[in-house]
C-alpha positions in Angstrom: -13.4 43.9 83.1 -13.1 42.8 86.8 -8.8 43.7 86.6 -10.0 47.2 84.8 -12.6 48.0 87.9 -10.0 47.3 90.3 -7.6 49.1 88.7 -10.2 52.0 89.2 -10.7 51.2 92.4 -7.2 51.5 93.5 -6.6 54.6 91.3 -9.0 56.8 94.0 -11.2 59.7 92.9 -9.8 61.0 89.5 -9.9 57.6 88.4 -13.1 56.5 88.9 -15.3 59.9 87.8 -12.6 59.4 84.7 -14.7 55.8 84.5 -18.1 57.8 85.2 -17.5 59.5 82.1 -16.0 56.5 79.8 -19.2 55.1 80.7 -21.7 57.8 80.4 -20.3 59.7 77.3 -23.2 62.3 77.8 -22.3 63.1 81.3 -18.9 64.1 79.6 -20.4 66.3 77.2 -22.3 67.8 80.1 -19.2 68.8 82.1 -17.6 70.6 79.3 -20.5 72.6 78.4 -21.4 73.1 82.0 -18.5 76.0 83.3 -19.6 78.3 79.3 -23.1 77.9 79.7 -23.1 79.1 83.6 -21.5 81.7 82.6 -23.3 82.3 79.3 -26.5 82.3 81.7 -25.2 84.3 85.2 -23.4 86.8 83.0 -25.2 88.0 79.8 -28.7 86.6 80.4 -28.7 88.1 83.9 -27.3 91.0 82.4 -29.8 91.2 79.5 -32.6 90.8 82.6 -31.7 94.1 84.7 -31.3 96.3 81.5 -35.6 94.6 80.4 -36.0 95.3 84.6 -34.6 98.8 84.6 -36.3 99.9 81.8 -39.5 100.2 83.7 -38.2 102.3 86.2 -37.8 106.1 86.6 -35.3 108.7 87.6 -36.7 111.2 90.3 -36.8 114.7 88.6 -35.8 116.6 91.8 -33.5 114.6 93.7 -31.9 112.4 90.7 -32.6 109.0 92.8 -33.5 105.6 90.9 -37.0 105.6 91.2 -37.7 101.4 91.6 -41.5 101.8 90.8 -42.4 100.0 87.3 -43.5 102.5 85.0 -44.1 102.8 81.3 -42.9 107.0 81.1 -39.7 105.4 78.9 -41.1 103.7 76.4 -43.9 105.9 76.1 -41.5 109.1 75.5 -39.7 106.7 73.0 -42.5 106.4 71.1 -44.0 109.7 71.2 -40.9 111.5 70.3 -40.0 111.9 66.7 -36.3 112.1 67.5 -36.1 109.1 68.7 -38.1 107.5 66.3 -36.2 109.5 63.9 -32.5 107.7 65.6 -34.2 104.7 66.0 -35.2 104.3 61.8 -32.1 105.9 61.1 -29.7 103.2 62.5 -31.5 100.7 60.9 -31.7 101.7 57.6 -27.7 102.2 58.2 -27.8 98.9 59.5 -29.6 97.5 56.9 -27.7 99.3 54.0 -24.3 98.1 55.0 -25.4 94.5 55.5 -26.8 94.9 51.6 -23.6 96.1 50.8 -21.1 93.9 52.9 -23.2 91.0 51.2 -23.0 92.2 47.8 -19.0 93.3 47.8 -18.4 89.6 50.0 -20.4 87.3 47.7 -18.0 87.1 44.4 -14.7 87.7 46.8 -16.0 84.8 49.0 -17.0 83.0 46.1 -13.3 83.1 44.3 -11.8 82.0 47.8 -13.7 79.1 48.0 -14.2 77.4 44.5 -11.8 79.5 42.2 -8.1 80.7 44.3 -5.1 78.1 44.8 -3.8 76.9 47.9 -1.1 79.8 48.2 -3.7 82.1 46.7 -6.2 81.2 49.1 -3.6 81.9 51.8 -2.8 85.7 50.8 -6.5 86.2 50.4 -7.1 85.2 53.9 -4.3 87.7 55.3 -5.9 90.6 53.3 -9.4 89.6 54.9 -8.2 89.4 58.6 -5.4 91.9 58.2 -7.5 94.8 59.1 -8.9 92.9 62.1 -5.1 93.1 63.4 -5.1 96.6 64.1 -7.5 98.6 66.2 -10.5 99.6 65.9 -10.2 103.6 66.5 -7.4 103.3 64.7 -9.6 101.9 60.9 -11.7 104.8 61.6 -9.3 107.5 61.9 -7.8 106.5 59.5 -11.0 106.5 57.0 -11.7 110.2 58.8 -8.5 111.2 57.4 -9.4 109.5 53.4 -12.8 111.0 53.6 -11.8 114.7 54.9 -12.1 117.9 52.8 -8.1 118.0 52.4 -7.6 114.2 52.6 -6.7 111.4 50.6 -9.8 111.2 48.4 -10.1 114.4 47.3 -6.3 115.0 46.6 -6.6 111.6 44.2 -9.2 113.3 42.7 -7.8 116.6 41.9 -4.1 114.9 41.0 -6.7 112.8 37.9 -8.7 116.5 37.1 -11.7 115.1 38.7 -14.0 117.5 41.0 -13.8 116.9 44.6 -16.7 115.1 46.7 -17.5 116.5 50.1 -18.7 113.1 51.8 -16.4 113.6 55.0 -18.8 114.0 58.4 -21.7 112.4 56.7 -23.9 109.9 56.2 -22.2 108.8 53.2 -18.8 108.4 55.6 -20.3 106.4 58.6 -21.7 104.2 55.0 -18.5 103.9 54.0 -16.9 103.2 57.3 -19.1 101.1 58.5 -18.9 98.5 55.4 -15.7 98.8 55.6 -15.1 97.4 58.9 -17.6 94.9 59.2 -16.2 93.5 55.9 -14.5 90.6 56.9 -17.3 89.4 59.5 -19.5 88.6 56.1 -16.6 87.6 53.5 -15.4 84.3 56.6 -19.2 83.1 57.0 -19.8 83.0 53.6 -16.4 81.6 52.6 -16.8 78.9 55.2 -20.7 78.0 53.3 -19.2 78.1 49.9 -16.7 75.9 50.8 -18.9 73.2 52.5 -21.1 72.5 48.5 -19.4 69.6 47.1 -18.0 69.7 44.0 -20.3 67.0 41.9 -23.2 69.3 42.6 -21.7 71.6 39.9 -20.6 68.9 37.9 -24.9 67.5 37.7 -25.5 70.8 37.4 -23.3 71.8 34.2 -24.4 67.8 32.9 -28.4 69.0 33.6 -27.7 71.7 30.9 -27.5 74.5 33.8 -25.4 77.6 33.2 -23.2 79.4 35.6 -26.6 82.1 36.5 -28.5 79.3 36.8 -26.3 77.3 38.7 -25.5 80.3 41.1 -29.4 80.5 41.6 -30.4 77.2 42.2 -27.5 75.6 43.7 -24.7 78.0 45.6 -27.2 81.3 47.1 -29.6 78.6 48.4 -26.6 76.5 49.8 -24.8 79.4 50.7 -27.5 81.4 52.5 -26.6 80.3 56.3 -23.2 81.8 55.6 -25.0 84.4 54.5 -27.3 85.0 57.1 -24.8 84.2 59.8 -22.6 87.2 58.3 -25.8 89.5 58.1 -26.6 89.5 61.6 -22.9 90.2 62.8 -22.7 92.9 60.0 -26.5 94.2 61.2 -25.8 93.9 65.0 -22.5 95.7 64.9 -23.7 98.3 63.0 -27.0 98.4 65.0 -24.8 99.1 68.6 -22.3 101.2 67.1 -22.1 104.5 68.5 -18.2 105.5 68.1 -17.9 105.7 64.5 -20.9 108.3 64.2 -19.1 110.3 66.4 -15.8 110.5 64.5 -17.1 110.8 61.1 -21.0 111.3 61.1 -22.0 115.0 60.6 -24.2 117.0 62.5 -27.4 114.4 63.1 -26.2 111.7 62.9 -27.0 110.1 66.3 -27.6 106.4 66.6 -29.3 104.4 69.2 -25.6 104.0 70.4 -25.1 107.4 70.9 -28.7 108.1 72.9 -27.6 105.4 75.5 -24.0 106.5 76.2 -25.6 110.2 76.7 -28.3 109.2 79.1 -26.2 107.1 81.3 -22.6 109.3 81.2 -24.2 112.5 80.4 -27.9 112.8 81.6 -27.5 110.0 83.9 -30.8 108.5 83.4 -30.4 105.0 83.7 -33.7 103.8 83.0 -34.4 105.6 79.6 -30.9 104.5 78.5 -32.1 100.6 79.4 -35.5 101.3 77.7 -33.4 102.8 74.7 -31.5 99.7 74.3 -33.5 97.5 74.4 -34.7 98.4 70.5 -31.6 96.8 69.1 -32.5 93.7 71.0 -36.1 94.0 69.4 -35.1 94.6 66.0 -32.7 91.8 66.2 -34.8 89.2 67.3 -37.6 90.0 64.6 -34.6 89.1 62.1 -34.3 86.5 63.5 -37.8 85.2 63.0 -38.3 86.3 59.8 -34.8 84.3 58.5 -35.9 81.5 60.5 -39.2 81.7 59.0 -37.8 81.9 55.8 -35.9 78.4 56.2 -32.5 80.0 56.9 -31.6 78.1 59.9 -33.3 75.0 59.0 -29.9 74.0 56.1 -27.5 75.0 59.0 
């Protein structure tokens, strides 16, 4: 020990904090975590504490100045307006519908990754998950604006099988579509990596317990595989919640989302403070999910 502290000694600075954190393993931990959280904090918290601050201010009707005095005019006209209110439910029954969706269409695809597909299988079917993460995003939805359009792909498949063509482009049923679509692969990986975590014996008691696969897939994998689940929910239900291009491009005549209220009142209206006031609802809704999955035990098997 003494040869190894004057080795340290003799090594200078770099040697010795490298001995501060041989012997202090948690100090260690601290410096790596240190330079993300800093900037985790000074970055979005910060940033997530001006948009709650500017919230409560006002824009001066006459001269267009930020107005600095805390007032309650935004969320008051929020609630008393039934467009807004009207956006606001709008988005997040959209939110909530493709999150059913994406969970129902990722379940059995996830599920066959994990516990049924070879090696080399396996392989493919992670390229076909990611390989629309490859291109852009502008460019998914284009081309989905093109499928779903009155002369596009769709309807010409349709017609070329004798079928009567559907009239879904620049609706509600397109940003559905779209939406689930895109935010796909952010539930299938979750929920592959949960399925893949239940060992192997637990099906094996189960099928020797007399369980069938129903059964099994009741008691055993959703309960097991719900923090995959849940993880991929709230990516699938945030990203659909701050969306605001993809209404745009193929949502119909209103079809607004809370998205699409902000980028108006700050580009277009300039109104800073309603915009703030505005967005703060998807941070509202998202941390009532939040409680009621952590209420329900969700978090708890992570």
């Amino acid at each position: 020990m003494s040869s190894a502290h004057e080795t340290l000694r003799r090594g200078g600075v770099p040697r010795r904090f490298s001995g501060l954190l041989w012997r202090n393993p948690r100090l260690g931990l601290g410096s790596l975590l240190a330079p993300p959280l800093a900037w985790f904090i000074l970055i979005y918290l910060a940033a997530l504490v001006v948009l709650f601050v500017a919230a409560f201010w006002s824009v001066d009707p006459f001269t267009g100045e930020l107005d600095r005095t805390w007032t309650l005019d935004n969320f008051r006209a929020i609630l008393t307006s039934d467009t807004y209110r009207a956006i606001a439910l709008r988005t997040v029954a959209m939110a909530a519908a493709v999150t059913v969706t994406d969970a129902v269409l990722a379940f059995p695809f996830a599920y066959y990754m994990a516990r049924v597909a070879g090696p080399k299988l396996r392989v493919a079917l992670f390229a076909l998950v990611l390989l629309p993460l490859w291109s852009s995003y502008l460019a998914r939805v284009y081309a989905w604006r093109l499928i779903l359009s009155h002369d596009g792909v769709l309807n010409w498949a349709l017609k070329l099988v004798g079928l009567p063509q559907v009239d879904i482009g620049y609706s509600r049923w397109a940003m559905w579509i779209v939406f689930t679509y895109i935010w796909l692969p952010f539930m299938i990986m979750p929920l592959y990596a949960a399925l893949e975590r239940i060992p192997g014996n637990f099906f094996e008691a189960s099928g020797d317990l007399g369980a069938r696969g129903w059964r099994t897939t009741a008691k055993i994998v959703f309960p097991l595989a719900l923090p995959g689940l849940i993880a991929g929910s709230i990516f699938t239900f945030s990203l659909t919640l701050g969306d605001y291009i993809t209404p745009v491009l193929v949502g119909g005549p209103g079809s607004d989302f809370i998205g699409n209220v902000v980028y108006a009142n700050v580009g277009i209206a300039n109104n800073v403070p309603f915009a703030a006031a505005y967005a703060t609802l998807p941070l509202l809704v998202m941390a009532i999910y939040l409680l009621v999955a952590r209420r329900l035990g969700a978090f708890d098997m992570m």
